[in-house]
C-alpha positions in Angstrom: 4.2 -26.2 -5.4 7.1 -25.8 -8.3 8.0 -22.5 -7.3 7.0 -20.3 -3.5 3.7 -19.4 -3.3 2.0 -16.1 -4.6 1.0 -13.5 -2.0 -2.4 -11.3 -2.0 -2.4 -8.7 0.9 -5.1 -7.1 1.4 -5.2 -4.0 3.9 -8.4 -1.7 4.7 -8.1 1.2 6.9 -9.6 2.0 10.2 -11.5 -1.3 10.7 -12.1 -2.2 14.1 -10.7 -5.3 15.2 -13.8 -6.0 18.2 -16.0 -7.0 14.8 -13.8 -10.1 14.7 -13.5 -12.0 17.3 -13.5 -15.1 15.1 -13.8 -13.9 11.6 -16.6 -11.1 11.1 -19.3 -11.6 13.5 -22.5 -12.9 12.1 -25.0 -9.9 11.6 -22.3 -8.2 9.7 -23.4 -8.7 5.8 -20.1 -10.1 4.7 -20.3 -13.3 2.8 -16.7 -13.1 0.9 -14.9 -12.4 4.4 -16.7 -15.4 6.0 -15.7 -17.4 3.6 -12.5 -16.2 3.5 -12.0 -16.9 7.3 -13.5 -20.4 7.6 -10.0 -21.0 5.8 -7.3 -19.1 7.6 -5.6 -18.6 10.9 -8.1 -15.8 12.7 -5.9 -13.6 14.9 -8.9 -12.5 17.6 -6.6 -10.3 19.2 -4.4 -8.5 17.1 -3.0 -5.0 17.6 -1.9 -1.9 15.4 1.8 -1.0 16.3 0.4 2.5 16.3 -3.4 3.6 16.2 -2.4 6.2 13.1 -2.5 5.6 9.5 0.9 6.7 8.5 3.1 5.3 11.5 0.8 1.8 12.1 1.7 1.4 8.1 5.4 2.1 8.1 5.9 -0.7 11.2 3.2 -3.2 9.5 5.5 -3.0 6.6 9.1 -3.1 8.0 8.3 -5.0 11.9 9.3 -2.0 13.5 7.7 -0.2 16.0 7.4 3.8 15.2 10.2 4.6 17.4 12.5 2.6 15.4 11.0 3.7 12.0 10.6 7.8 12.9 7.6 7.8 11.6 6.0 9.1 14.6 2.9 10.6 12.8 0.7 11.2 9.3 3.4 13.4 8.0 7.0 12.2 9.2 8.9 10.7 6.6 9.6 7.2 5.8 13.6 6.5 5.4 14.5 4.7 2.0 17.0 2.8 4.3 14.5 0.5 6.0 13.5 -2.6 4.7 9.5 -3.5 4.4 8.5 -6.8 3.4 8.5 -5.5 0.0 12.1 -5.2 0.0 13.0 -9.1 1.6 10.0 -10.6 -1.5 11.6 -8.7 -3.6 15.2 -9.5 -3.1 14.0 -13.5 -2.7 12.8 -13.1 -6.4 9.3 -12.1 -6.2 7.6 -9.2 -8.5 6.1 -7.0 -5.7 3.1 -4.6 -6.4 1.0 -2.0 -4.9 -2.7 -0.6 -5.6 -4.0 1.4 -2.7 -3.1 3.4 0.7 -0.1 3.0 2.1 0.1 6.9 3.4 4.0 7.0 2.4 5.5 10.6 3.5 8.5 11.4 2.0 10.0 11.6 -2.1 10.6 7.5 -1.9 7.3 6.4 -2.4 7.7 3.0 -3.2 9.7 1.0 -0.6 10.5 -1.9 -2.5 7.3 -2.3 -4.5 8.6 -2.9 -8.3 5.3 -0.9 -9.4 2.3 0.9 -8.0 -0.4 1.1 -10.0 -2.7 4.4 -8.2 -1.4 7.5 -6.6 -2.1 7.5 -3.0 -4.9 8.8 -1.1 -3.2 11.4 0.8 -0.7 14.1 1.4 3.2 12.6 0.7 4.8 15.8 2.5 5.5 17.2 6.0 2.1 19.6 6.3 -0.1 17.4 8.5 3.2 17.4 10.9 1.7 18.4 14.8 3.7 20.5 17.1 4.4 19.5 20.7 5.7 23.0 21.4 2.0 24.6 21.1 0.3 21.5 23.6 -3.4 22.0 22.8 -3.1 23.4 19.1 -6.4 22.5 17.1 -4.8 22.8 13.1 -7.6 23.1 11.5 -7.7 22.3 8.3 -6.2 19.3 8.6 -7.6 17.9 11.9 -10.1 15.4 12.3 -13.7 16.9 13.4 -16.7 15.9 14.0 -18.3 16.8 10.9 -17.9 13.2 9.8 -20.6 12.4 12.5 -22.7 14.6 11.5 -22.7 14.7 7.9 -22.7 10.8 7.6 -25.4 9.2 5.2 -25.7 7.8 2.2 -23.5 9.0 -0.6 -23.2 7.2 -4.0 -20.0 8.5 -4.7 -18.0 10.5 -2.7 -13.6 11.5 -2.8 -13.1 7.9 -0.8 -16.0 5.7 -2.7 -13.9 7.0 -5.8 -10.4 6.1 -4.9 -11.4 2.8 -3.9 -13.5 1.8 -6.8 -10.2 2.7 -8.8 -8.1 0.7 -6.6 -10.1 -2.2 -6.8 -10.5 -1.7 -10.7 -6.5 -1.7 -11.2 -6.2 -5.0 -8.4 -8.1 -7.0 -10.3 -6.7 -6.0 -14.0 -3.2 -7.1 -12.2 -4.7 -10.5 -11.2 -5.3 -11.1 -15.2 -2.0 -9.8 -16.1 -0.7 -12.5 -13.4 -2.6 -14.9 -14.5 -1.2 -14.9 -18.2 2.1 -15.8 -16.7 4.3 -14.1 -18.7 6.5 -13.4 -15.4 8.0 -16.2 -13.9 8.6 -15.2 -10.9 6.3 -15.7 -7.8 4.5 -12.6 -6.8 2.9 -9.8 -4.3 0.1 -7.8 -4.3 -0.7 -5.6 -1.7 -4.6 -4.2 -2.3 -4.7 -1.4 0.0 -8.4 -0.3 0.6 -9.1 4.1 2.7 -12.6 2.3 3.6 -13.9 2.2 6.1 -12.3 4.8 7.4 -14.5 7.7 7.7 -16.1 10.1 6.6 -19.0 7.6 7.3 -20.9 7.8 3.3 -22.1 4.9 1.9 -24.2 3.7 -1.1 -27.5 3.0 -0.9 -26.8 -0.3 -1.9 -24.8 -1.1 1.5 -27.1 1.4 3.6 -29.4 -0.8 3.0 -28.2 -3.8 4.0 -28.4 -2.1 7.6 -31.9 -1.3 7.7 -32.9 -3.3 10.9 -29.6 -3.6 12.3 -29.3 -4.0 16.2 -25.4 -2.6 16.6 -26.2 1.4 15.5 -25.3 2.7 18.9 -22.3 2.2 21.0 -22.1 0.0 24.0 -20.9 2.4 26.0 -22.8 5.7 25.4 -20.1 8.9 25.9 -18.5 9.9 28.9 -18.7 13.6 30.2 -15.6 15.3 29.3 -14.7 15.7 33.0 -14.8 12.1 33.5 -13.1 11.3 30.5 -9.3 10.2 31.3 -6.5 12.7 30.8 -6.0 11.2 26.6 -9.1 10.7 25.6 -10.1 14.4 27.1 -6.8 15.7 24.3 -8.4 13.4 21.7 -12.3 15.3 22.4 -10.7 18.5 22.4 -8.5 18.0 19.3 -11.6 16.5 17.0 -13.5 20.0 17.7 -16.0 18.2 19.8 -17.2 21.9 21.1 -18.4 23.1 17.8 -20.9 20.2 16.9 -24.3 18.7 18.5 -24.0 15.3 18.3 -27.7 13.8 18.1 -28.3 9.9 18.2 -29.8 9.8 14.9 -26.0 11.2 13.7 -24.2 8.5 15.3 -26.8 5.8 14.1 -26.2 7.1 10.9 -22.3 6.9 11.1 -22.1 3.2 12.4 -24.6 2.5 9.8 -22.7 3.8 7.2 -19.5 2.7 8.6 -20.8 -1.3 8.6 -22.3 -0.3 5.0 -18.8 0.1 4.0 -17.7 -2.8 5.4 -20.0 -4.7 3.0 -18.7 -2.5 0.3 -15.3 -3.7 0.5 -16.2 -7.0 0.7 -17.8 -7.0 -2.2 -14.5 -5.7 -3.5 -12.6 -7.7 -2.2 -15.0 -11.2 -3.7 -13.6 -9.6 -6.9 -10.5 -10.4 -6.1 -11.1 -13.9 -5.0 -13.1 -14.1 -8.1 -10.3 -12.8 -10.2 -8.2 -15.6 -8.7 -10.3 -18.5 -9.0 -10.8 -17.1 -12.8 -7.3 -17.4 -13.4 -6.1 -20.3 -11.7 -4.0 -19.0 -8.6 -6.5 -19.5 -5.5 -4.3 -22.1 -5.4 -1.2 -20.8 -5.1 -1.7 -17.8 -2.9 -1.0 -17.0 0.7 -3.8 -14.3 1.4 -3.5 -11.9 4.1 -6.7 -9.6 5.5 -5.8 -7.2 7.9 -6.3 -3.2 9.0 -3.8 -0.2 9.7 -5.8 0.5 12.8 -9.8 0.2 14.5 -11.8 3.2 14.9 -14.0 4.0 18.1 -16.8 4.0 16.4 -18.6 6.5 19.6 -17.8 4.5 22.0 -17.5 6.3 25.5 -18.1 9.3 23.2 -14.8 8.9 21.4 -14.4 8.3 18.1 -11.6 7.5 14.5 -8.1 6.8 16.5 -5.3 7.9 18.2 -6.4 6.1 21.6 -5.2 2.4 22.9 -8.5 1.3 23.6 -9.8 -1.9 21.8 -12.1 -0.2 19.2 -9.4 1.9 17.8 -6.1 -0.2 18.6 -7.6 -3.6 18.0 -7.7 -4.8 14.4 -8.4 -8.0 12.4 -6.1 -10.7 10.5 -6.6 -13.1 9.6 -4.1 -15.3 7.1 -4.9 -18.4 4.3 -1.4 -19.9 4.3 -0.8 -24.1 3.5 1.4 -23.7 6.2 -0.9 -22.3 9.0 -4.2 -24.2 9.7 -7.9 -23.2 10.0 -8.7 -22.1 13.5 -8.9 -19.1 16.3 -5.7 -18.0 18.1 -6.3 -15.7 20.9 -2.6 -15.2 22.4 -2.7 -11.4 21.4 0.0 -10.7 18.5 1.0 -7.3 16.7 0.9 -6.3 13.0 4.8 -6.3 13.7 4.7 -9.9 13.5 3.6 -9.7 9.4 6.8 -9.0 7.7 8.6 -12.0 9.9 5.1 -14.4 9.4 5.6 -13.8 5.3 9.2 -14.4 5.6 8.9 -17.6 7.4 6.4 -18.7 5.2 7.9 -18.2 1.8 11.5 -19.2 3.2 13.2 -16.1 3.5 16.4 -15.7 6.3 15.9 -12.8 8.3 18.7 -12.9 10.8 20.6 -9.8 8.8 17.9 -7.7 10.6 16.3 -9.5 13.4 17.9 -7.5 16.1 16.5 -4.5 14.9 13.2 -6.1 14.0 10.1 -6.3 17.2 7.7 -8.6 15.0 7.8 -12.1 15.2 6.4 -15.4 12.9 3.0 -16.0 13.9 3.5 -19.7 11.9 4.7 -21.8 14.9 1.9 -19.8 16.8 -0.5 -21.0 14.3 0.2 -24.1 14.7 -0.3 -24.3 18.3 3.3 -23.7 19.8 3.2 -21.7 23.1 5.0 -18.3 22.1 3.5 -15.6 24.5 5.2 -12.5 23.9 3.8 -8.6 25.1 2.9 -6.6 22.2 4.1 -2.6 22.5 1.9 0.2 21.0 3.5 3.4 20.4 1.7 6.7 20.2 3.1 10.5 19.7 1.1 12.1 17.2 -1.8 14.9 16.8 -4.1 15.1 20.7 -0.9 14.0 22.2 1.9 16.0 24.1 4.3 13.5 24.7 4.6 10.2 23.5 2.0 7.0 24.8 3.0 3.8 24.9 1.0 0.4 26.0 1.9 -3.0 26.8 -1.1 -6.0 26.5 -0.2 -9.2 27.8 -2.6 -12.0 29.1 -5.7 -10.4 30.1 -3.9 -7.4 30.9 -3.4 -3.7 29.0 -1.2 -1.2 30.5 -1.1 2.3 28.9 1.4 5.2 30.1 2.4 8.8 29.2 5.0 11.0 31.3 2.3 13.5 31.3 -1.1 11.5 32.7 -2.0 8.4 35.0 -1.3 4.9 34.1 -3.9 2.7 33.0 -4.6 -0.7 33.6 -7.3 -2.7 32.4 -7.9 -6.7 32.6 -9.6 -7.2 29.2 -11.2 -11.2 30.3 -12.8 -8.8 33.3 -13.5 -5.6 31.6 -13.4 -6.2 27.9 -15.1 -2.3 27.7 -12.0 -0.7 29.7 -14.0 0.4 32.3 -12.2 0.0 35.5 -8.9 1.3 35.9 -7.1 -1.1 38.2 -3.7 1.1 38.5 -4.7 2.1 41.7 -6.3 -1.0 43.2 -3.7 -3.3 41.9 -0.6 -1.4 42.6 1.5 -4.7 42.6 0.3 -5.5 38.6 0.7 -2.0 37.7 4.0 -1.9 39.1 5.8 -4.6 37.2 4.1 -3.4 34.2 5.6 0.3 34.4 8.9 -1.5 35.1 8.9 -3.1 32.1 7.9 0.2 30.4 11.4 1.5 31.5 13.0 -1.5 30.5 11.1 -0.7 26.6 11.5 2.7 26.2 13.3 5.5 27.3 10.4 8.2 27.2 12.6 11.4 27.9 15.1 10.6 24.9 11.8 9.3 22.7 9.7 12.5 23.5 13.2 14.4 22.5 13.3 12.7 19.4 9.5 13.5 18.6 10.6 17.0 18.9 13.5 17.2 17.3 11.5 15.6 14.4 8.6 18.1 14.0 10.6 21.2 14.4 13.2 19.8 11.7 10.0 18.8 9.4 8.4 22.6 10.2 11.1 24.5 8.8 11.4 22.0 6.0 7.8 22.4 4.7 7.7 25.8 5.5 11.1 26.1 3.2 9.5 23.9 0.4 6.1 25.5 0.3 7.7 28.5 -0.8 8.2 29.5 -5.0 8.2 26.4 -7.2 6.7 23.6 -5.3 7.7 19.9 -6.6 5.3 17.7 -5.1 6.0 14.1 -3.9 2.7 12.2 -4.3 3.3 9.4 -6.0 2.2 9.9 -10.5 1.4 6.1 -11.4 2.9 5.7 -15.3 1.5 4.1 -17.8 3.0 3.0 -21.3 0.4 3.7 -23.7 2.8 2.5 -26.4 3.1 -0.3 -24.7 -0.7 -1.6 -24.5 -3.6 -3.2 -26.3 -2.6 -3.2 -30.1 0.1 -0.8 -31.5 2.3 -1.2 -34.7 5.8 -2.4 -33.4 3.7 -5.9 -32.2 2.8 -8.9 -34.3 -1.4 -8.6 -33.6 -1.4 -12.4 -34.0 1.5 -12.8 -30.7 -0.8 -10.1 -28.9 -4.0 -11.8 -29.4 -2.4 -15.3 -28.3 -0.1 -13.6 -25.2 -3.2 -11.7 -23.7 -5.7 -14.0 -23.2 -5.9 -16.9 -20.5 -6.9 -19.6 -21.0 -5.7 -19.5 -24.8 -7.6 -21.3 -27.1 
């Protein structure tokens, strides 16, 4: 190539990594994915830094694990200070662009994207910030519920269906634009998809698809709450599980939905394939797929996030690169490891922040160098009351919180996470919560958390009061600036727009 290769992430939200153990598994209706796959390097056991949209975002985008970053939760701001892969593309010389999600909190609400092209689809303040001092608060009007269960179906436009169709609309009029090459430079496009996180609507068009499907109830039907463990009890309680009757035609019509959604974005997301192949730069584009988090999909009776178990911590990637080959990598990695993965491949020198970076290049990985490191999940937002961390490694998964039992599950045994073995193999369990103390220092880290949602409190509460100046991203557009007006030659418009010219 003449100059470093283009760059085409695309992110969805709150897919769960267990549908692809190789690229999506076959009764899934997703012929673009597929295709997309038989291509890359398929990460079969990759993990969310966090299982929250806002935190797993913020340490997808910078390597850093929420600890570092402070953003422990949906509404804890994200410091101007760090860098995000945006920043390191954009200081090599690439144009860097966003259209989508990427649940930003704070007045900076573009972290080293040059433009973003939609607002966001949620809140850019501190009001969805929990409160450790009031353990067992349900904050209603912002907490998840089950009414996404039970209100799931088909829905042929919805706040979500919406926001995505406009995302994928402004994704693919930026591939054109690219395409005309009026910018030298190399570019970035982050296309960052809210499907299919719930609630679980879908067009007929996709319900459809799942007519006949086999997969519409969990594995593992739900637990009673007594023998639900001591997080996933906090997680019941906080989604209002009390207040709704949960029937199985509900959660066959969420899963349904859910999968129908799935095919929805990857029809979406053929576009932009499409849109590349129609302007030349397939070739010249690195393409990521990947999620913020899974979702639990009523599994054991849980369901969305917030919990270390595969469905909701698991998630896919998979990466097209020239520099990585085709083929199934099952050493478990981190969506840490994106921001030094993109540097390595495009050539960037990361050593100015490697010490305070926990990601690692998945290239050498890829091509079949032994690099077994843990990966380290963080957790310390809503249905917690102190921070969670977890360590996989190998086979194994070890969870802890100062407040509950460890966990320890051997995933080649017990891919479901049935048996806790913290107990029978005290020996395992032991070197793992060793290495937990080595990680983290849980007192100071659940201090921090604190400190960090009583400051936000006051600050919201403060802000919220006369004038309110909002900080949700307003995209701009020049309408002086577009199509024809009278400061342009028509002739040099004409001739610049199109590709190919005549």
């Amino acid at each position: 190539m003449s100059k470093k290769p283009n760059i085409l992430i695309v992110m969805v939200d709150q897919l769960n990594g267990t549908l692809f153990p190789d690229g999506p598994v076959d009764w899934l209706h997703t012929p673009n994915l597929k295709k997309l796959a038989a291509r890359s390097t398929r990460f079969a056991n990759a993990y969310t830094a966090s299982p929250l949209c806002a935190p797993g975002r913020a340490s997808f985008m910078s390597g850093q694990l929420p600890r570092r970053t402070r953003v422990y939760d949906n509404a804890a701001e994200f410091a101007s200070d760090i860098p995000t892969y945006a920043h390191h593309l954009r200081r090599a010389g690439y144009s860097t662009c966003l259209s989508g999600k990427m649940h930003f909190v704070g007045p900076d609400q573009l972290h080293g994207f040059e433009e973003r092209l939609t607002t966001d689809v949620y809140p850019a303040d501190f009001g969805w910030t929990p409160d450790y001092r009031k353990p067992g608060e349900r904050i209603d009007w912002w907490y998840h519920n089950m009414g996404s269960v039970t209100n799931a179906g088909i829905g042929e436009i919805s706040n979500q269906l919406e926001y995505d169709d406009e995302v994928a609309y402004h994704a693919k009029r930026k591939i054109y634009d690219l395409g005309r090459r009026q910018d030298g430079r190399p570019w970035m496009l982050t296309v960052s998809f809210t499907h299919p996180h719930d609630p679980y609507v879908a067009r007929r068009k996709y319900w459809d698809l799942y007519d006949n499907c086999d997969h519409l109830l969990p594995d593992i039907p739900a637990f009673e709450y007594d023998n639900q463990d001591a997080h996933s009890k906090r997680i019941v309680d906080a989604n209002d599980w009390r207040s709704f009757d949960i029937s199985e035609e509900n959660i066959r019509d969420s899963r349904r939905a859910y999968f129908a959604n799935i095919s929805y974005l990857d029809d979406k997301i053929g576009e932009l394939l499409q849109t590349l192949e129609d302007v030349d730069q397939a070739g010249d584009t690195i393409i990521m797929f990947v999620s913020d988090h899974g979702d639990m999909l009523g599994e054991r009776g849980l369901w969305f996030k917030m919990t270390f178990f595969e469905g909701s911590a698991r998630v896919p990637l998979m990466i097209c690169a020239p520099d990585m080959p085709e083929g199934r990598i099952a050493q478990p990695v981190s969506t840490l490891d994106v921001l030094p993965t993109l540097a390595d491949l495009v050539g960037i020198e990361m050593s100015e922040i490697m010490p305070w970076t926990d990601g690692r290049s998945l290239v050498a990985l890829s091509q079949g160098e032994a690099n077994i490191q843990p990966v380290l999940m963080e957790y310390a937002a809503e249905a917690s009351n102190a921070p969670l961390v977890a360590i996989r490694e190998g086979a194994w998964k070890y969870i802890h919180c100062e407040l509950d039992p460890p966990q320890l599950f051997n995933l080649d045994a017990d891919p479901h996470e049935l048996t806790n073995l913290a107990e029978t193999s005290p020996e395992i369990a032991a070197m793992f919560a060793k290495r937990v103390s080595e990680y983290w220092s849980l007192d100071a880290y659940d201090q921090e958390v604190r400190q960090s949602q009583a400051r936000r409190w006051v600050v919201y509460e403060a802000l919220r009061n006369g004038s309110y100046f909002p900080w949700d991203y307003q995209p701009l557009q020049k309408a002086s600036e577009r199509y024809m007006r009278n400061h342009m030659d028509l002739n040099a418009v004409e001739e610049r727009q199109r590709y190919p010219g005549d």
